[in-house]
Backbone bond lengths (Angstrom), bond angles and torsions (degrees), N, CA, C in turn:
res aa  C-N    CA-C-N  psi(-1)  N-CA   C-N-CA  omega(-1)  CA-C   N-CA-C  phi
1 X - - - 1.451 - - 1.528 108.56 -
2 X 1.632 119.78 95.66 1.346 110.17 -178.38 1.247 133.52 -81.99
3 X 1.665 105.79 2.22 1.830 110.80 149.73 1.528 117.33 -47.10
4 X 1.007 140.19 -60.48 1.368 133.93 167.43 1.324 134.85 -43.12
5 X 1.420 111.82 -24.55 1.356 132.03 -177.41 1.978 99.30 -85.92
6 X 1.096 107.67 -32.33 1.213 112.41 172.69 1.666 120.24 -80.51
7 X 1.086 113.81 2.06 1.760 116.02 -158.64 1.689 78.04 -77.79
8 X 1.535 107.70 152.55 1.805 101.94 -175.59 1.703 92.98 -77.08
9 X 1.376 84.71 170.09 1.834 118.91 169.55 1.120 114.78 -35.47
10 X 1.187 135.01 122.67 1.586 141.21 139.08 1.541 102.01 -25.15
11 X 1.033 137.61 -40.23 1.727 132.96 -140.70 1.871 90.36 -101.71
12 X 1.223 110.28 -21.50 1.601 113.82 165.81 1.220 129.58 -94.44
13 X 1.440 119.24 -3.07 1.064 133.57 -166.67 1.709 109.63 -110.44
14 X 1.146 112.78 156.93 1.791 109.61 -164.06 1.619 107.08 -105.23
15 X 1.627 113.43 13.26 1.635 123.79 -142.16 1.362 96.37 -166.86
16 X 1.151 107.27 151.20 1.587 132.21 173.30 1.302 121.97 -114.28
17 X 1.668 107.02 56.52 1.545 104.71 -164.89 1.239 104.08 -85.09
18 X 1.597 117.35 -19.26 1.307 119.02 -177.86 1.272 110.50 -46.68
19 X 1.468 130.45 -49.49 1.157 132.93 -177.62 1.525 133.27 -47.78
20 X 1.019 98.20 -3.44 1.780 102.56 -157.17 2.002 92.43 -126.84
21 X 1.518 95.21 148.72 1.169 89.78 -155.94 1.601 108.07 -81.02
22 X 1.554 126.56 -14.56 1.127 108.93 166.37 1.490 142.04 -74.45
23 X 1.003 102.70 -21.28 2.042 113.51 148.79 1.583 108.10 -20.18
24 X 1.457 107.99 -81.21 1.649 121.16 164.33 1.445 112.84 -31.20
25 X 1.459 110.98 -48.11 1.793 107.08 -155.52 1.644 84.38 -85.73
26 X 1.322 142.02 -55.42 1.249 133.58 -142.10 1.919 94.80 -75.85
27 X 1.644 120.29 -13.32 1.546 106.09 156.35 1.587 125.24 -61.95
28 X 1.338 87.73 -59.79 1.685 87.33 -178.87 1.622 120.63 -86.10
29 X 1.548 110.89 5.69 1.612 100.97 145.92 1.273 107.79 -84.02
30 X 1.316 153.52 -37.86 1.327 147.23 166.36 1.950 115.69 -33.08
31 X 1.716 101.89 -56.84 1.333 76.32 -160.56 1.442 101.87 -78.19
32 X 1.585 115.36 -22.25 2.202 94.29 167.24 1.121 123.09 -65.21
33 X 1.090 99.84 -12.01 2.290 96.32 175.56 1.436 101.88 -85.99
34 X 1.524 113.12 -40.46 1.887 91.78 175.20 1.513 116.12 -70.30
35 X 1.493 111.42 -23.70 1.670 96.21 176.18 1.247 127.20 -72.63
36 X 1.652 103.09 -4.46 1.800 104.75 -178.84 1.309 120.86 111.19
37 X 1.675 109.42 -12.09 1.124 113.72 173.26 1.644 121.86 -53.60
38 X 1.515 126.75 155.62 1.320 136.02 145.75 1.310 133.92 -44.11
39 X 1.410 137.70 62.93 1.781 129.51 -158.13 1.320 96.26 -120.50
40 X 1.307 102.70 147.36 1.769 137.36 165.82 1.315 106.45 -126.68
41 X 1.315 114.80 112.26 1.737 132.33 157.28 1.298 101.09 -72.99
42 X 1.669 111.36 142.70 1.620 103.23 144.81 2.098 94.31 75.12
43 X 1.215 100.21 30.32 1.195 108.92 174.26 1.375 121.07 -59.01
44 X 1.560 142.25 84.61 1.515 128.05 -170.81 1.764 103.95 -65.71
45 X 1.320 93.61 146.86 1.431 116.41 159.74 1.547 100.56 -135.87
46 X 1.445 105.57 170.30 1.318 113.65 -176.91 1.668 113.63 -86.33
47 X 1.153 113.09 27.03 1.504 123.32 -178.50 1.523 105.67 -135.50
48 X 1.427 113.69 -21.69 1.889 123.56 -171.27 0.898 104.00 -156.91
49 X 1.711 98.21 -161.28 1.500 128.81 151.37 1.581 88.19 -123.64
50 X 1.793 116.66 134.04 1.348 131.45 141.62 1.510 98.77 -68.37
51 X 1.747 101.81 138.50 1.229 115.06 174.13 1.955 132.09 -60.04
52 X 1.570 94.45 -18.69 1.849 124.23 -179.20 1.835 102.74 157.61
53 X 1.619 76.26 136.35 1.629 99.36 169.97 1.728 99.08 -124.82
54 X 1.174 105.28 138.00 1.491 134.36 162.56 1.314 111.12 -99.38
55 X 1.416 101.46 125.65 1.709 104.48 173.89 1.638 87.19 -112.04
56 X 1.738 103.63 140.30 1.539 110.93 143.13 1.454 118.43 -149.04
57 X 1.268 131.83 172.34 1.377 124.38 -161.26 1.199 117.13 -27.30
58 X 1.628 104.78 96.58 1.971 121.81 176.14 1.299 85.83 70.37
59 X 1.490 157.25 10.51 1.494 99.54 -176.18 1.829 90.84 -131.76
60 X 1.284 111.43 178.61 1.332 109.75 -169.46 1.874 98.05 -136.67
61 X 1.085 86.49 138.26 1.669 82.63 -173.66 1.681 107.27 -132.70
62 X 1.454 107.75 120.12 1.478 113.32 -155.95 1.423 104.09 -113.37
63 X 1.688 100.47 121.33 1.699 107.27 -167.16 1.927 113.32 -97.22
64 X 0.727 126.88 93.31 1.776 119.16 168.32 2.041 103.00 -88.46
65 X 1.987 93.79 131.07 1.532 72.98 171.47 1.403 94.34 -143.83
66 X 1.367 126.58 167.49 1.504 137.07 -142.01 1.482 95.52 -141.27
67 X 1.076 125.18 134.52 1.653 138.72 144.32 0.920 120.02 -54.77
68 X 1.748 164.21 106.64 1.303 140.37 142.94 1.269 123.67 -108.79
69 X 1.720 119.96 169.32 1.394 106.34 -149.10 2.176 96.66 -95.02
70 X 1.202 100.78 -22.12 1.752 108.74 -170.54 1.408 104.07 -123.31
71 X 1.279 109.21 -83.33 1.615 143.59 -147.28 1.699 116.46 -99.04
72 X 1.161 124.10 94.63 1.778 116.31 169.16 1.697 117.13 -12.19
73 X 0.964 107.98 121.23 1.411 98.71 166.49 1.802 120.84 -124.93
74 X 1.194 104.89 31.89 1.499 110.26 -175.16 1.447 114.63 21.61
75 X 1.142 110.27 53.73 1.891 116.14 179.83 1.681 95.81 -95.27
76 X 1.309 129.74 -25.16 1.402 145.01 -175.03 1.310 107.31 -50.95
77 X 1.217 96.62 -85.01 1.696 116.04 -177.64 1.678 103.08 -49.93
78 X 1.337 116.96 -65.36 1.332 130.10 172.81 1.508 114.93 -19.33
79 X 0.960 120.81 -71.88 1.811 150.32 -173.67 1.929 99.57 -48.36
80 X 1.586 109.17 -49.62 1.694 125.39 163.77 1.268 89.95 -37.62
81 X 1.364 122.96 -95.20 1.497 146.16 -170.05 1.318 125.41 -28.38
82 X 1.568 97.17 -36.25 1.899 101.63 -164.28 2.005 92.96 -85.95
83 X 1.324 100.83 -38.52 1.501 104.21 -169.87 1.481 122.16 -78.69
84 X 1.359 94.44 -30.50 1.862 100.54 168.66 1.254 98.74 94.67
85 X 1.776 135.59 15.14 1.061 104.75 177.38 1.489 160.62 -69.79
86 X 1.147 94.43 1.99 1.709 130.18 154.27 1.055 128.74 -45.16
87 X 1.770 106.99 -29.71 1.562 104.65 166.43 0.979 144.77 -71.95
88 X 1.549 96.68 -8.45 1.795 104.09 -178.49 1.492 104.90 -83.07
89 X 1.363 124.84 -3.13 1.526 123.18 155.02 1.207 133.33 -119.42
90 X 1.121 114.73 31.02 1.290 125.73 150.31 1.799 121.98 -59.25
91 X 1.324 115.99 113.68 1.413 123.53 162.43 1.614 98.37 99.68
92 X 1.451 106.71 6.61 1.766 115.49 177.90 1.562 111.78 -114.36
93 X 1.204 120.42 -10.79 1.591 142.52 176.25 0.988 120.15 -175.45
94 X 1.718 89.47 127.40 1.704 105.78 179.38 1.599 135.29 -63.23
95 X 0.960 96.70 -3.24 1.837 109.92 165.48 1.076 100.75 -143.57
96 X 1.665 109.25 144.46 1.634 122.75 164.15 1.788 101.49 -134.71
97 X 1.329 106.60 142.62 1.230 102.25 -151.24 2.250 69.47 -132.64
98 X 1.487 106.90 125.88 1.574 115.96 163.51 1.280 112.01 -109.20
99 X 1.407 106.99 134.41 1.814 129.46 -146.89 1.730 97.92 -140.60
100 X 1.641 103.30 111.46 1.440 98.13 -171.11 1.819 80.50 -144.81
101 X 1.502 89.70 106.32 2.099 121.87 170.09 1.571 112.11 -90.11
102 X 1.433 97.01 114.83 1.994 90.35 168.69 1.380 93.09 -105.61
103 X 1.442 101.50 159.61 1.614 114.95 -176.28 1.934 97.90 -130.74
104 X 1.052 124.56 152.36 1.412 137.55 -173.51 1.488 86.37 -89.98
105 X 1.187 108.26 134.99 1.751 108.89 165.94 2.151 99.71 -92.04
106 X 1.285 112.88 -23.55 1.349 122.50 171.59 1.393 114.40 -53.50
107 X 1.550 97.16 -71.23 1.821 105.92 -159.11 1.311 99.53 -88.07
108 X 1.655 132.25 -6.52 1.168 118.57 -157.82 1.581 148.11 47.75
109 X 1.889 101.54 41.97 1.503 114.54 -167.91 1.307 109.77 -151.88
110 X 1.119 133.78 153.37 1.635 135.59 174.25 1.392 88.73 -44.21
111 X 1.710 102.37 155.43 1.969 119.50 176.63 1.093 84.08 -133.13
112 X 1.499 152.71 -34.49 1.483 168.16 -127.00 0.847 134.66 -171.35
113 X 1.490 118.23 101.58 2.032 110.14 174.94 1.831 98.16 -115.99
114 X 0.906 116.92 110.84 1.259 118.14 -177.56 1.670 111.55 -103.65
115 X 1.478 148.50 131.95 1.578 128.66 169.98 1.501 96.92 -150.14
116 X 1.251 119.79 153.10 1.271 137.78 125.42 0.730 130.83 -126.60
117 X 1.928 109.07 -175.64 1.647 115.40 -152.20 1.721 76.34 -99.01
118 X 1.591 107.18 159.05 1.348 115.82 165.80 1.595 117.41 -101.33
119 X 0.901 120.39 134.70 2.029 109.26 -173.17 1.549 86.37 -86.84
120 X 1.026 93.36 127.38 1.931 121.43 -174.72 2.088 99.33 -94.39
């Protein structure tokens, strides 16, 4: 994704927002909220907050995304899985699709897109 690769320089910048993982999330909640999509940040479940769910026809698509400093560490996807947050849509949409993005706090770009389909 070479939007990220474009976000300006750390060395111009007065802040290290790059680092933190909502920098990342508040892009790609932007471009589904300008296309019209349905999104909730900061989604509670009774185990968390999911980082954003996208609803589109029946299906729900559940985003966790992670900072790391080198190396993927599938903690993204993982974190979906360990908490169950999928369950709070179960029997409310017929597909749920779990979406776990690492972002380089270094290079400033996805390292990781990890998803599966959930059997509903």
């Amino acid at each position: 994704m070479k939007i990220y690769s474009k976000t300006r320089q750390k060395k111009r910048i007065r802040n290290n927002l790059s680092s933190y993982e909502g920098f990342y999330a508040s892009i790609v909640y932007t471009y589904f909220a300008a296309s019209g999509l349905n999104c909730v940040v900061e989604d509670s479940t009774s185990k968390g907050k999911l980082d954003m769910a996208v609803f589109y026809k029946n299906r729900a698509y559940l985003f966790e995304f992670k900072v790391v400093e080198f190396e993927p560490e599938g903690k993204a996807l993982e974190q979906i899985k360990k908490k169950k947050y999928e369950e709070k849509y179960h029997g409310r949409y017929e597909e749920i699709y779990l979406i776990g993005v690492e972002f380089s706090a270094k290079e400033r770009n996805v390292l990781l897109f990890e998803w599966e389909k959930q059997q509903v």
